[in-house]
N, C-alpha and C positions, 0 to 999 in steps of 0.2 A: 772650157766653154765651147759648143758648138754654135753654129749658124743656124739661128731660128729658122724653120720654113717659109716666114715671108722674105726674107733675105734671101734660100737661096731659091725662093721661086724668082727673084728679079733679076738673077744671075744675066748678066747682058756679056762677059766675056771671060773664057776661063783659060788661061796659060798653064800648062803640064810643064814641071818642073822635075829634074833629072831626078831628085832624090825622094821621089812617090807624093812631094807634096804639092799643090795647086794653088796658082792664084785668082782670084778671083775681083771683077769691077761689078761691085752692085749697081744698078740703073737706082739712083736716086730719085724719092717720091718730090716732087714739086707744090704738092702741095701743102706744105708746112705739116702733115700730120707724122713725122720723124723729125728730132731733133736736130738742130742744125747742123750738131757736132758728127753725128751719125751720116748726114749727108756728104759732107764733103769731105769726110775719114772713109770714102767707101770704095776701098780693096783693100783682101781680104788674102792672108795665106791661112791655109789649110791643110792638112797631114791626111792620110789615104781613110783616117775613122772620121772626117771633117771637124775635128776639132779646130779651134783657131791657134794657132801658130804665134800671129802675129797680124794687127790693121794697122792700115799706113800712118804713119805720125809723119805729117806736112806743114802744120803750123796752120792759124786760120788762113783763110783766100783772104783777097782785097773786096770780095760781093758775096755777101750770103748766100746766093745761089750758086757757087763756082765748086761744084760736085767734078770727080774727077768723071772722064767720058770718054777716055781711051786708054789703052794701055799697049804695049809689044814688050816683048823678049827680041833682042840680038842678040846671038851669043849668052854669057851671062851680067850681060845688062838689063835691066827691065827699065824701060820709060813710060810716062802716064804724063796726060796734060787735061787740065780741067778746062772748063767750060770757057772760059774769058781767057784763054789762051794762054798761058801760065807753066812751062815744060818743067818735069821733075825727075829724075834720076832717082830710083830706091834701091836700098839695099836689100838683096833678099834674104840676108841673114836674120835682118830686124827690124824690117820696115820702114825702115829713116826713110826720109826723102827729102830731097837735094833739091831746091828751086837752079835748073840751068840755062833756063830762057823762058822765052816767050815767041807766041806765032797770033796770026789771026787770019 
């Protein structure tokens, strides 16, 4: 499955990743017209044809609007923290992602 065009027109941040594949933070719609589950499942890896790889599996947030809204690469770490302040460690092999703090 690839990333519809509206997905990747809302591409708000995309991390190049050693092995030609990309990740991607979709800017989630707030206005309820996407599913909630799609909202705040939204990063995305991707392979160099943009088929999907793998979307982050995080568990729900504690607020239905806690879409993730940042991400970095150190190294090969990748961290993401959603909106209500909630930090997550993913793996990049398979998108897990690891609740390891919190900020605000």
């Amino acid at each position: 499955m690839k990333l519809d065009k509206e997905k990747l027109s809302r591409v708000f941040k995309a991390v190049d990743l050693p092995n030609g594949r990309q990740v991607v933070l979709i800017e989630a719609p707030t206005d309820g017209s996407w599913p909630k589950e799609e909202c705040y499942s939204n990063i995305f890896c991707i392979d160099a044809s943009g088929e999907v790889v793998w979307q982050v599996k995080a568990g729900a947030p504690k607020f239905d609007s806690d879409s993730f809204v940042s991400m970095n690469l150190k190294g090969n770490e990748m961290n993401a923290s959603r909106f209500f302040g909630s930090e997550f460690r993913i793996d990049l092999a398979t998108g897990i992602a690891e609740e390891v703090g919190w900020h605000k």
